[in-house]
NUVO-846357 format. One record per atom (N, C-alpha, C, CB): residue number from 0; residue in one letter; atom name; y, x, z. Coordinates in steps of 0.02 Angstrom, whole numbers, always signed. Atoms other than C-alpha are relative to their C-alpha. Glycine has a CB too. Layout:
<nodes>
NODE_num_residuo_atomo_north_east_up
NODE_NUM_a_CA_Y_X_Z
...
</nodes>
This chain:
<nodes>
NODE_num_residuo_atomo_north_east_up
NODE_0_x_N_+54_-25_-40
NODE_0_x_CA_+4555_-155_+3901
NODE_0_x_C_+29_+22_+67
NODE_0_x_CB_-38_+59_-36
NODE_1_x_N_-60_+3_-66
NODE_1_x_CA_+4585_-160_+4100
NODE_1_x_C_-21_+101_+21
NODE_1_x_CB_-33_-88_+97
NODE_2_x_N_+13_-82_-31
NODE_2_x_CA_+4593_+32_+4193
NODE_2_x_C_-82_+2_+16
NODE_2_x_CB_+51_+18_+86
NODE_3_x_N_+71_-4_-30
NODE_3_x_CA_+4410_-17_+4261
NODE_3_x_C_-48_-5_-62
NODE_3_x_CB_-15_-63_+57
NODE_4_x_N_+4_+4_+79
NODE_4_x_CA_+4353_-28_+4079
NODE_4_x_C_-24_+63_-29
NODE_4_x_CB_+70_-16_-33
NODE_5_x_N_-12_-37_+24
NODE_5_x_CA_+4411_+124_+4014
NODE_5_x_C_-34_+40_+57
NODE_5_x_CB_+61_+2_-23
NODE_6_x_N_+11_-24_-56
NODE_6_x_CA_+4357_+205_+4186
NODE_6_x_C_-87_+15_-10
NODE_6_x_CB_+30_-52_+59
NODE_7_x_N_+52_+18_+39
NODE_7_x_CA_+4189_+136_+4136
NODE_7_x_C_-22_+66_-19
NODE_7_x_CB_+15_-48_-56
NODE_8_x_N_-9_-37_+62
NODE_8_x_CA_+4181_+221_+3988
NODE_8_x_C_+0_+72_+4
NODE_8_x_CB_+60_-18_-30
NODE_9_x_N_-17_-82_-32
NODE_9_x_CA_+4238_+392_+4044
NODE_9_x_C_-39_+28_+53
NODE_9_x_CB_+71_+6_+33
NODE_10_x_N_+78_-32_-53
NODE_10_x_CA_+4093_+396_+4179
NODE_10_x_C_-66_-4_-62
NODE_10_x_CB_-28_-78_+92
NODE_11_x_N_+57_+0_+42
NODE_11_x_CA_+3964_+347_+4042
NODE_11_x_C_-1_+68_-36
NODE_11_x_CB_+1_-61_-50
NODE_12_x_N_-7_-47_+21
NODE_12_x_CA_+4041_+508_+3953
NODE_12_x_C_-19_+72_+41
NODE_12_x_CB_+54_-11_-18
NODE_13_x_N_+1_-48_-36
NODE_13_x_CA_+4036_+617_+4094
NODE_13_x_C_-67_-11_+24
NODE_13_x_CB_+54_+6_+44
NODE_14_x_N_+83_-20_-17
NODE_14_x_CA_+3855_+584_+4143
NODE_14_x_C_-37_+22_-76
NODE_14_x_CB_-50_-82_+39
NODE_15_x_N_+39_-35_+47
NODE_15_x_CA_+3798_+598_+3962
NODE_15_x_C_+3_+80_-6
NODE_15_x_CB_+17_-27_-63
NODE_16_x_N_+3_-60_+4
NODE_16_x_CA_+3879_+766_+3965
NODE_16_x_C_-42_+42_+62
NODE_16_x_CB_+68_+16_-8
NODE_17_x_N_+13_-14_-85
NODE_17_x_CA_+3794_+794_+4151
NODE_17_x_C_-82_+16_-30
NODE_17_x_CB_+17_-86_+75
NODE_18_x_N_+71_+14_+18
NODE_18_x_CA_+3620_+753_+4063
NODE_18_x_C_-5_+49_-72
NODE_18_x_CB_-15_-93_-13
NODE_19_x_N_+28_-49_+58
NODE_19_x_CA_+3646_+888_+3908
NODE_19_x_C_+21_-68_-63
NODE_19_x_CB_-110_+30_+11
NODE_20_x_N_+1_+47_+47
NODE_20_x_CA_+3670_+743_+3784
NODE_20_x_C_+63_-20_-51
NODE_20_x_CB_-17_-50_+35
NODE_21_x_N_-78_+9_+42
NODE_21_x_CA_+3855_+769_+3739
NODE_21_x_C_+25_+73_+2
NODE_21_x_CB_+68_-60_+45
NODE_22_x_N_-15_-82_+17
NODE_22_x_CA_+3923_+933_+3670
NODE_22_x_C_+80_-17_+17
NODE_22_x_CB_-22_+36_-97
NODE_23_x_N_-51_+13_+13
NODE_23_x_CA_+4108_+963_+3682
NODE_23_x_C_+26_-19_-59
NODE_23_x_CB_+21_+35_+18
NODE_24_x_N_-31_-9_+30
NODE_24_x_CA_+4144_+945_+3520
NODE_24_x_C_-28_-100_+12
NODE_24_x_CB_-1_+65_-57
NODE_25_x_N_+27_+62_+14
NODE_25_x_CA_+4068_+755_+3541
NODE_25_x_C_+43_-23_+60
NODE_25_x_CB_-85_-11_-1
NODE_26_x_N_-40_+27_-63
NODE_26_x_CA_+4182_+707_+3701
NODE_26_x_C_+76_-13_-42
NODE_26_x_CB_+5_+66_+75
NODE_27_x_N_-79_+17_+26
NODE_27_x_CA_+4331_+663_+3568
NODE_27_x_C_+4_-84_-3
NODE_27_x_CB_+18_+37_-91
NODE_28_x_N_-6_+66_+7
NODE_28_x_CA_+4316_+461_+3604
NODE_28_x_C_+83_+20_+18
NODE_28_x_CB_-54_-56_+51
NODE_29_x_N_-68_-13_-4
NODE_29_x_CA_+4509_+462_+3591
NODE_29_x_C_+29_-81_+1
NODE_29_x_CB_+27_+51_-66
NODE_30_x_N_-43_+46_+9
NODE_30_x_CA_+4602_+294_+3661
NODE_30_x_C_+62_+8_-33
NODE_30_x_CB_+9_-21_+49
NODE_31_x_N_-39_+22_+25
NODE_31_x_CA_+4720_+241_+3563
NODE_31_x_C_+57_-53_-8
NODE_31_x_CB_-23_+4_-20
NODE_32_x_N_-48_+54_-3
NODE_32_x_CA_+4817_+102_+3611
NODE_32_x_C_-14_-55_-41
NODE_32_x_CB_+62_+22_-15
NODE_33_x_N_+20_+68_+32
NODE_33_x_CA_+4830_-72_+3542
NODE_33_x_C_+32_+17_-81
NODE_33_x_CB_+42_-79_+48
NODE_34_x_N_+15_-9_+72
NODE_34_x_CA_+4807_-63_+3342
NODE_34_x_C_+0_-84_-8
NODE_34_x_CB_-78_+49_-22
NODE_35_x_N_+11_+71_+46
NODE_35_x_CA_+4819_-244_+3249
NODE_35_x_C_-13_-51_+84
NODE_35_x_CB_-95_+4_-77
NODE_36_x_N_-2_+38_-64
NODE_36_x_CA_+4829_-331_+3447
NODE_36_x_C_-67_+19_-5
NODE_36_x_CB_+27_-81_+10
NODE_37_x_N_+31_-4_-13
NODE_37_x_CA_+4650_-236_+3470
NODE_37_x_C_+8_+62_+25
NODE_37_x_CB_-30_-19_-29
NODE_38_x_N_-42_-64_-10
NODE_38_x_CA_+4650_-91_+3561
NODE_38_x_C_-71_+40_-8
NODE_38_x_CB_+53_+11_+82
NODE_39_x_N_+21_-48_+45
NODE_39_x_CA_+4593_+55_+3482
NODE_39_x_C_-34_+72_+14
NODE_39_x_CB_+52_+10_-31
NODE_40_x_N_+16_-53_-16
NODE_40_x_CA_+4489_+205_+3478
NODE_40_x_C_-37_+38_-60
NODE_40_x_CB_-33_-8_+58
NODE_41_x_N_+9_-48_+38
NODE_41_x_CA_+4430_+352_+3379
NODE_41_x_C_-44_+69_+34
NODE_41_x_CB_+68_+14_-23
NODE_42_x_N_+34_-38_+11
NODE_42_x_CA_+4302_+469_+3368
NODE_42_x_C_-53_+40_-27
NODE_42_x_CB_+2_-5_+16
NODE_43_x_N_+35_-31_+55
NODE_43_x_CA_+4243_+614_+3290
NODE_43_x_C_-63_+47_+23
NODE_43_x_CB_+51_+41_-39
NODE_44_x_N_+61_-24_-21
NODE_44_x_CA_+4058_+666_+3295
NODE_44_x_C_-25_-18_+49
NODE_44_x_CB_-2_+52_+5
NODE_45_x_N_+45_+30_-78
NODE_45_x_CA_+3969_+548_+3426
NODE_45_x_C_-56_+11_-27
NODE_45_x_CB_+5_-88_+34
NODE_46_x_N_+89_-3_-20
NODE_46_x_CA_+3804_+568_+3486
NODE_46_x_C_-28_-56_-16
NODE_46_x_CB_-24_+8_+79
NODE_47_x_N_+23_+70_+0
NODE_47_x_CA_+3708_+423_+3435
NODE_47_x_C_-15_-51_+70
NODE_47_x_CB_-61_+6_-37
NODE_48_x_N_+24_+47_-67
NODE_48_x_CA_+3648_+386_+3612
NODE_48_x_C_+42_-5_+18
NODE_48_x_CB_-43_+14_+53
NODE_49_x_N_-77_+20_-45
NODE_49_x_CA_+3834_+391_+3683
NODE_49_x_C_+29_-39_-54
NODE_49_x_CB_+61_+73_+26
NODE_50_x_N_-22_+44_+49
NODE_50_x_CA_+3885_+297_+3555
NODE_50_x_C_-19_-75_+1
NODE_50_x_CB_-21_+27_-57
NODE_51_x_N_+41_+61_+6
NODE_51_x_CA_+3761_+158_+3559
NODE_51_x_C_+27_-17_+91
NODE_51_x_CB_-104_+15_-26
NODE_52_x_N_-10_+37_-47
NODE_52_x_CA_+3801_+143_+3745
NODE_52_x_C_+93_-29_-3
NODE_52_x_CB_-28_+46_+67
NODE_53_x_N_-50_+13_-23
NODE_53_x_CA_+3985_+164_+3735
NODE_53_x_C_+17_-90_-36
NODE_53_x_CB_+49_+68_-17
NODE_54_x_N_-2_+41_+57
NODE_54_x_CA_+3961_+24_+3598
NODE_54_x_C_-13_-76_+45
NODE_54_x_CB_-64_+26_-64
NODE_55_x_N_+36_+57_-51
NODE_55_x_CA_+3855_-82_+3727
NODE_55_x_C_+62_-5_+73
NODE_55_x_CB_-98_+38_+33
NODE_56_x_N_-32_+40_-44
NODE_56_x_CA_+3986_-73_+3855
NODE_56_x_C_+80_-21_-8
NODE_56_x_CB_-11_+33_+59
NODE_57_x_N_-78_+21_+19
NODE_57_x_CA_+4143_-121_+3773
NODE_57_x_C_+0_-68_+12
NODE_57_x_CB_+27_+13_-79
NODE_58_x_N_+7_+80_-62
NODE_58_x_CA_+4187_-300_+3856
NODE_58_x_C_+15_-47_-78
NODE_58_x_CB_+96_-17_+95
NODE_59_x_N_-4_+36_+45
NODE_59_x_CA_+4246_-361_+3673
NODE_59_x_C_-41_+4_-54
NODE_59_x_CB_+50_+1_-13
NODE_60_x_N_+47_+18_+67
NODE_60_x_CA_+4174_-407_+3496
NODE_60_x_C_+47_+85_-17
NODE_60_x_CB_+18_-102_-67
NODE_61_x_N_-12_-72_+15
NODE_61_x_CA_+4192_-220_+3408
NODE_61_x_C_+19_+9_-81
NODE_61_x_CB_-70_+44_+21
NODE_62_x_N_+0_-30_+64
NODE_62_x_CA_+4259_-182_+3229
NODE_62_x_C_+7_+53_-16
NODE_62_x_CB_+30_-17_-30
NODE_63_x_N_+9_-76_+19
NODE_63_x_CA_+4183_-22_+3187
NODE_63_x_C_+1_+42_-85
NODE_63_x_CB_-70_+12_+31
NODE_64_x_N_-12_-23_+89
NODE_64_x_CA_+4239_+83_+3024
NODE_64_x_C_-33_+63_+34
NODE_64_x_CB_+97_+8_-52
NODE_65_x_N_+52_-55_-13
NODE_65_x_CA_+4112_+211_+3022
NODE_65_x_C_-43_+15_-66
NODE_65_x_CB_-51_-24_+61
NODE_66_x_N_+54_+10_+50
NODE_66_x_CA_+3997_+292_+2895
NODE_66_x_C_-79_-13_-28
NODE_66_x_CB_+8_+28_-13
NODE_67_x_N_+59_-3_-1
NODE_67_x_CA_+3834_+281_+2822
NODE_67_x_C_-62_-3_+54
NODE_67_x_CB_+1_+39_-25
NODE_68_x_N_+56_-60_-50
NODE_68_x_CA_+3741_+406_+2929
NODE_68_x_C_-2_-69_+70
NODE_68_x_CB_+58_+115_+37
NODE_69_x_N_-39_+49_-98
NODE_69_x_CA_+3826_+328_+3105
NODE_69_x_C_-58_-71_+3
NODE_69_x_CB_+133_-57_-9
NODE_70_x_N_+23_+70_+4
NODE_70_x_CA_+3785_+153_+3057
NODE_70_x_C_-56_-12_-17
NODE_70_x_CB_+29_-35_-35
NODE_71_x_N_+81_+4_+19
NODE_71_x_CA_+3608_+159_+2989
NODE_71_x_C_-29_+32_+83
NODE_71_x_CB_-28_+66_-88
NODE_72_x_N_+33_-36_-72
NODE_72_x_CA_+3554_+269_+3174
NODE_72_x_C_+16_-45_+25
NODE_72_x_CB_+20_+69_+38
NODE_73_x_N_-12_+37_-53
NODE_73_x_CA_+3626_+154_+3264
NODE_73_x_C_-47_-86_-29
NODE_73_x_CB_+97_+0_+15
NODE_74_x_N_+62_+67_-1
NODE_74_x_CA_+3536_+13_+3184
NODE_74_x_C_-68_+22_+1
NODE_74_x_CB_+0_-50_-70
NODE_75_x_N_+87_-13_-9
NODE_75_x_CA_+3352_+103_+3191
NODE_75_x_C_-6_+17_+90
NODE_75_x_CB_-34_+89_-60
NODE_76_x_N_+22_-3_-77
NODE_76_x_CA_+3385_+123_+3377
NODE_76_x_C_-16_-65_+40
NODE_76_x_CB_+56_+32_+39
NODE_77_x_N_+11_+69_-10
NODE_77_x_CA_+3375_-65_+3389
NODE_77_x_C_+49_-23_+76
NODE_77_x_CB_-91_-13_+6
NODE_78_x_N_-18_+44_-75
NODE_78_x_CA_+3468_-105_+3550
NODE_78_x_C_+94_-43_-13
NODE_78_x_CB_+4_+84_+91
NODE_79_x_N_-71_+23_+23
NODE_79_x_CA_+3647_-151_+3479
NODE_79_x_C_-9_-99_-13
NODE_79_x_CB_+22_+54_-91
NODE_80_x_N_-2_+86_+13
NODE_80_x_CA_+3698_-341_+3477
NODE_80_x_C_+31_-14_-39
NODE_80_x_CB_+21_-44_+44
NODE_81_x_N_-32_+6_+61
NODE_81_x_CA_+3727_-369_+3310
NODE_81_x_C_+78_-56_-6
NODE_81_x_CB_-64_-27_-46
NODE_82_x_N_-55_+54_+24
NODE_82_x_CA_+3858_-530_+3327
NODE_82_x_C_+32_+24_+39
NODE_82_x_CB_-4_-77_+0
NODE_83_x_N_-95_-14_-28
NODE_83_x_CA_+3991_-442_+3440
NODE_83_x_C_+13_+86_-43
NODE_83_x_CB_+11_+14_+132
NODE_84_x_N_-2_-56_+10
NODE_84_x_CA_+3986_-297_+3315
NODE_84_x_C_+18_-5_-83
NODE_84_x_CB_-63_+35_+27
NODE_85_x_N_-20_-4_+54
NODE_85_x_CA_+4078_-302_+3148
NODE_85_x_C_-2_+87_-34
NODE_85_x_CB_+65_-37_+9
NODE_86_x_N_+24_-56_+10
NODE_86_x_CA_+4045_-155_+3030
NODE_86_x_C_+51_+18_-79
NODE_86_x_CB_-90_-6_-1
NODE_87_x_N_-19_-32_+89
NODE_87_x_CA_+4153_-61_+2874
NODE_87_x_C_-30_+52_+8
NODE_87_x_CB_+85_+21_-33
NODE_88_x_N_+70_-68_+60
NODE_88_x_CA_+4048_+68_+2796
NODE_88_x_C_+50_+32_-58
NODE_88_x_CB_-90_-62_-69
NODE_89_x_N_-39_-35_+55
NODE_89_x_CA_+4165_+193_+2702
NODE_89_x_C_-65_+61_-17
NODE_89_x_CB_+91_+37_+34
NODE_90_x_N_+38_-48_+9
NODE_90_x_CA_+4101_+354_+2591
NODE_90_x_C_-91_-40_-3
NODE_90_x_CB_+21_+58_+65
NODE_91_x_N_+71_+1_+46
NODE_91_x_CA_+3952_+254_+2519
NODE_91_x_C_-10_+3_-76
NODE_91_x_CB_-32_-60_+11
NODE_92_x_N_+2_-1_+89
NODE_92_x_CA_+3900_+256_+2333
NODE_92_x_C_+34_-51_-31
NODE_92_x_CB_-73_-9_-33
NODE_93_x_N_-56_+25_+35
NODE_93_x_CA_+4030_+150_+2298
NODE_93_x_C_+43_+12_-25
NODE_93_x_CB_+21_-23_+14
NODE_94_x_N_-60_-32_-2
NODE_94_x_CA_+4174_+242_+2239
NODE_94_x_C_+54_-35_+33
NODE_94_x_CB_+19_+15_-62
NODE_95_x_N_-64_+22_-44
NODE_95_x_CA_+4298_+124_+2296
NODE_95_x_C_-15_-32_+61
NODE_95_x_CB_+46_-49_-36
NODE_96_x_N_+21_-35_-85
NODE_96_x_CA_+4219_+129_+2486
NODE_96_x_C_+16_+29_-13
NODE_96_x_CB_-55_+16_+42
NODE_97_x_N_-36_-60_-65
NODE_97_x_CA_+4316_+254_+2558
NODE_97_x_C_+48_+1_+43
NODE_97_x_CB_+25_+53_-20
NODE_98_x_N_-43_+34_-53
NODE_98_x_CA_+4404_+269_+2698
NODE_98_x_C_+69_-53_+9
NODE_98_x_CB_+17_+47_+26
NODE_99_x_N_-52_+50_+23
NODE_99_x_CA_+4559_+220_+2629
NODE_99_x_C_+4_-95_-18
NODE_99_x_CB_+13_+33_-59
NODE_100_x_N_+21_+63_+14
NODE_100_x_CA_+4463_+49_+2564
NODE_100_x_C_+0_-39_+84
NODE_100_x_CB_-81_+5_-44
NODE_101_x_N_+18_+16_-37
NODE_101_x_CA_+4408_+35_+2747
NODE_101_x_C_+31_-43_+59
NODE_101_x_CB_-20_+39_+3
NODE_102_x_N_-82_+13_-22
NODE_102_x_CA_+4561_+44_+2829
NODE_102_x_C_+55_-60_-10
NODE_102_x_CB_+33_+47_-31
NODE_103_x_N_-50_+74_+45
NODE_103_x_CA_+4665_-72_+2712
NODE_103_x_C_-63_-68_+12
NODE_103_x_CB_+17_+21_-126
NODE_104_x_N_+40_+57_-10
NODE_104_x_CA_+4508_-206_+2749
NODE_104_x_C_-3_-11_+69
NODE_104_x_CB_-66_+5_-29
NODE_105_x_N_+25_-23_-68
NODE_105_x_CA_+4496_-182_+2937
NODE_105_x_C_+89_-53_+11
NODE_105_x_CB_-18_+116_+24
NODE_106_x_N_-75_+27_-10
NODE_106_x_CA_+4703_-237_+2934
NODE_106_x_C_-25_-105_-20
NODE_106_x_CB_+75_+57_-84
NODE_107_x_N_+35_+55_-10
NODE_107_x_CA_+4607_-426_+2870
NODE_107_x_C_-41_-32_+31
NODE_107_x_CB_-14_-7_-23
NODE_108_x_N_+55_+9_-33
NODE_108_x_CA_+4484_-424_+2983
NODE_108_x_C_+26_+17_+84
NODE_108_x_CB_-61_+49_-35
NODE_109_x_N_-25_-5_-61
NODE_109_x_CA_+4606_-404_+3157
NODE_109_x_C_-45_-58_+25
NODE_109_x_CB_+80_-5_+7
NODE_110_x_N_-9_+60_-32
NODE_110_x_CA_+4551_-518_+3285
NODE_110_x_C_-10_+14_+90
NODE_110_x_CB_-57_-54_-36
NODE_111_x_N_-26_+0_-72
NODE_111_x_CA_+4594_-518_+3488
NODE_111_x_C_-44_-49_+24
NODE_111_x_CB_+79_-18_+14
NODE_112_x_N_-26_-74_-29
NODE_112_x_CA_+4539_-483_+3597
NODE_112_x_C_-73_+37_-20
NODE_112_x_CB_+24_+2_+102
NODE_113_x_N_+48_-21_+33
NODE_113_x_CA_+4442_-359_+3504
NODE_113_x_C_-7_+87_+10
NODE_113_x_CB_+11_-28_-72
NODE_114_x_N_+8_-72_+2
NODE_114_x_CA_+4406_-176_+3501
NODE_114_x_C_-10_+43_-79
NODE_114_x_CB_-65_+11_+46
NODE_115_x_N_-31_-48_+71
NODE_115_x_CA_+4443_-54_+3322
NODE_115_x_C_-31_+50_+34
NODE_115_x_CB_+95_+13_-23
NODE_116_x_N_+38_-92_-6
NODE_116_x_CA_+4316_+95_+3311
NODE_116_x_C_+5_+43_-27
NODE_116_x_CB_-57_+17_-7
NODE_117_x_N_+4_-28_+58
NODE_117_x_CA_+4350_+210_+3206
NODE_117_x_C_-42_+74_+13
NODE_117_x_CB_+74_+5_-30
NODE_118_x_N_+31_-59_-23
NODE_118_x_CA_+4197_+355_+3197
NODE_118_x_C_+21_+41_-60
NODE_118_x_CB_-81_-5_+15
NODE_119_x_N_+25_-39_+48
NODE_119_x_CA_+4185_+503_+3072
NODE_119_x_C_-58_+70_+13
NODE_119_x_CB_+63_+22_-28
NODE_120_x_N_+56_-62_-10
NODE_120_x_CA_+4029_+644_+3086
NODE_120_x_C_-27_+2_-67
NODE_120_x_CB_-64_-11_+60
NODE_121_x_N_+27_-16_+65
NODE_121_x_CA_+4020_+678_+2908
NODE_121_x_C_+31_+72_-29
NODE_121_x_CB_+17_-63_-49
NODE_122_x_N_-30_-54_+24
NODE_122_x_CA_+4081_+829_+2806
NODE_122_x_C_+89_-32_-15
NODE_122_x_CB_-50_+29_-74
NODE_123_x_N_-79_+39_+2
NODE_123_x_CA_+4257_+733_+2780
NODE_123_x_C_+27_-32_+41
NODE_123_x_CB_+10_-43_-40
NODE_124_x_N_-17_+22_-61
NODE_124_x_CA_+4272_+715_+2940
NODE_124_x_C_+91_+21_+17
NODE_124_x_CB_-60_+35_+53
NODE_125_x_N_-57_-37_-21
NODE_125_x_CA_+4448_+825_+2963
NODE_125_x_C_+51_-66_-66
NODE_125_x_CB_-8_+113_-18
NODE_126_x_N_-43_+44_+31
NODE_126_x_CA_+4531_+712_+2806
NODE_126_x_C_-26_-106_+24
NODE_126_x_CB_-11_+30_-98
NODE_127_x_N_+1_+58_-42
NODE_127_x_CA_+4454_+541_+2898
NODE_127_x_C_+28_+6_+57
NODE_127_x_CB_-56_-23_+11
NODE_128_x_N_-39_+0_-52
NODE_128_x_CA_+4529_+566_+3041
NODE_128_x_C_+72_+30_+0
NODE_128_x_CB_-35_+28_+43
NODE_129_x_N_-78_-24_+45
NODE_129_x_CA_+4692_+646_+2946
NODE_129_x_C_+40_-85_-22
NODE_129_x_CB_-30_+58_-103
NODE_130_x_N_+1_+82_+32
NODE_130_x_CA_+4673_+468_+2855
NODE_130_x_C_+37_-64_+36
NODE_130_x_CB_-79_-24_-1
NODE_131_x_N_-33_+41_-40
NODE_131_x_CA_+4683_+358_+3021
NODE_131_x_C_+38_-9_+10
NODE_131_x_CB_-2_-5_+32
NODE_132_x_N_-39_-55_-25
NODE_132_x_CA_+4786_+473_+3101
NODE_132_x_C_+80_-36_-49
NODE_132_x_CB_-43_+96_-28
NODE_133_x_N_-22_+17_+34
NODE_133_x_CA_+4893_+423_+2970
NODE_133_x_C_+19_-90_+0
NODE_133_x_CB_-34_+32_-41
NODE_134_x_N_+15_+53_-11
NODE_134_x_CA_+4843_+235_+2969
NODE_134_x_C_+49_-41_+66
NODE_134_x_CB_-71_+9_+7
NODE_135_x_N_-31_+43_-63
NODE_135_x_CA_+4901_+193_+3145
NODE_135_x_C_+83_+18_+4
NODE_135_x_CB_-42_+25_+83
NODE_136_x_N_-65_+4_-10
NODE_136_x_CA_+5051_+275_+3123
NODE_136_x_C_+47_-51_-60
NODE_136_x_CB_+20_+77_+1
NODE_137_x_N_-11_+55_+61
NODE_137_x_CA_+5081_+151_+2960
NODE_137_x_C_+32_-69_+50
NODE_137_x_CB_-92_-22_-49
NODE_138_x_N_-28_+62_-36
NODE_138_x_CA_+5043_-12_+3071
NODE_138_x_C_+36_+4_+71
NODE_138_x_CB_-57_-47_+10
NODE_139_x_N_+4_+15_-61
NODE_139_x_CA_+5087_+36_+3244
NODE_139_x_C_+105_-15_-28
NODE_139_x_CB_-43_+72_+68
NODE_140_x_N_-96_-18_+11
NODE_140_x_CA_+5310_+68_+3154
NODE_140_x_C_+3_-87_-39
NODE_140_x_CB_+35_+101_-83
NODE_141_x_N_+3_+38_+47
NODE_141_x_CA_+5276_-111_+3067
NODE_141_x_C_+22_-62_+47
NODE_141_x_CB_-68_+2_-40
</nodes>
């Protein structure tokens, strides 16, 4: 992703917060660097509407690991373009969904030049993002 990109991105943040629409605790989109040759980001507790845009202006196809909640709002808001937008769904009534599942599937599903989302705004939010956190430091030493 080029500086004008990310630049992007970081004005879309700073007007949502300008407009009331982003709390601090929701300003954690956290780059991450290139993950599986996609480069990577993380965050915990987005707003649905900053979310759905930051979603809309990412320049690549998007593989987002996210849960339930996230991913159902963002599809009843209807504006998302479903084919540049790949989706894992951890923490559903599956038992084996969970993040950990998500993660280890997401490592099959690389592809460049692509973008890696990883949200959490659930109550297991502090061990999903413990999880990643974890995760990138796995593939990035590999």
């Amino acid at each position: 992703m080029s500086k004008e990109e990310l630049q992007y991105i970081k004005n879309q943040l700073s007007e949502a917060r300008k407009n009331g629409l982003l709390l601090d605790r929701d300003s954690s989109l956290i780059a991450r660097g290139k993950i599986l040759e996609m480069d990577a980001f993380s965050w915990q507790y987005p707003t649905i509407e900053v979310l759905e845009r930051t979603v809309l202006s990412f320049p690549f196809n998007v593989l987002w690991i996210g849960n339930p909640q996230e991913i159902q709002a963002l599809i009843d808001r209807g504006n998302i373009q479903w084919d540049k937008l790949i989706t894992l769904i951890y923490d559903t009534l599956e038992k084996e969904k969970d993040v950990n599942w998500a993660l280890e599937s997401c490592v099959k599903m690389k592809f460049k030049p692509g973008i890696l989302l990883f949200t959490s705004s659930n109550s297991n939010t502090e061990y999903n993002a413990r999880k990643f956190d974890e995760f990138l430091q796995l593939v990035q030493t590999k």
